[in-house]
C-alpha positions, 0 to 999 in steps of 0.5 A: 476532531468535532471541532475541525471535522465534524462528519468525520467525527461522527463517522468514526464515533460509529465504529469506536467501542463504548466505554474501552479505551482504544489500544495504543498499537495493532497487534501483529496478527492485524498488521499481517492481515492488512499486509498487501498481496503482490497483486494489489501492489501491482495494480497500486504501482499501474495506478501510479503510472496513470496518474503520472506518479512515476517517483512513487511507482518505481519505490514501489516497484522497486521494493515489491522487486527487492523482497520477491525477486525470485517472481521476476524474470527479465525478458529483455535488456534494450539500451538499458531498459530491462522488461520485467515478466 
């Protein structure tokens, strides 16, 4: 990495614990903790939008849709087009 990114490097170099090695995967309870609130996700997918990224909103938007359902409620039908509340 010194070779192609030093600052980077020495960014990382920082944060990494003295004479332990590194653990090869993050433990569950890491992960759950750095899971996504659905709020988070939202502002992430109107980013998208904004940026004109509409391929990556709708993924999102349809997962975040698909694992919590029971959040959604369609408050039109119009020609097709659905609004979500």
């Amino acid at each position: 990495m010194y070779a192609n990114e030093p600052e980077m490097a020495k960014r990382w170099e920082k944060h990494t614990p003295k004479g332990k090695k590194l653990p090869k995967r993050k433990k569950k309870e890491e992960k759950d903790a750095e899971a996504e609130s659905p709020l988070q996700a939202l502002l992430r997918a109107k980013a998208y939008s904004d940026a004109r990224n509409y391929a990556a909103k709708q993924a999102l938007m349809r997962k975040l849709i698909r694992e919590r359902q029971e959040e959604f409620e369609i408050d039109s039908d119009k020609d097709g087009i659905v609004g979500l509340t």
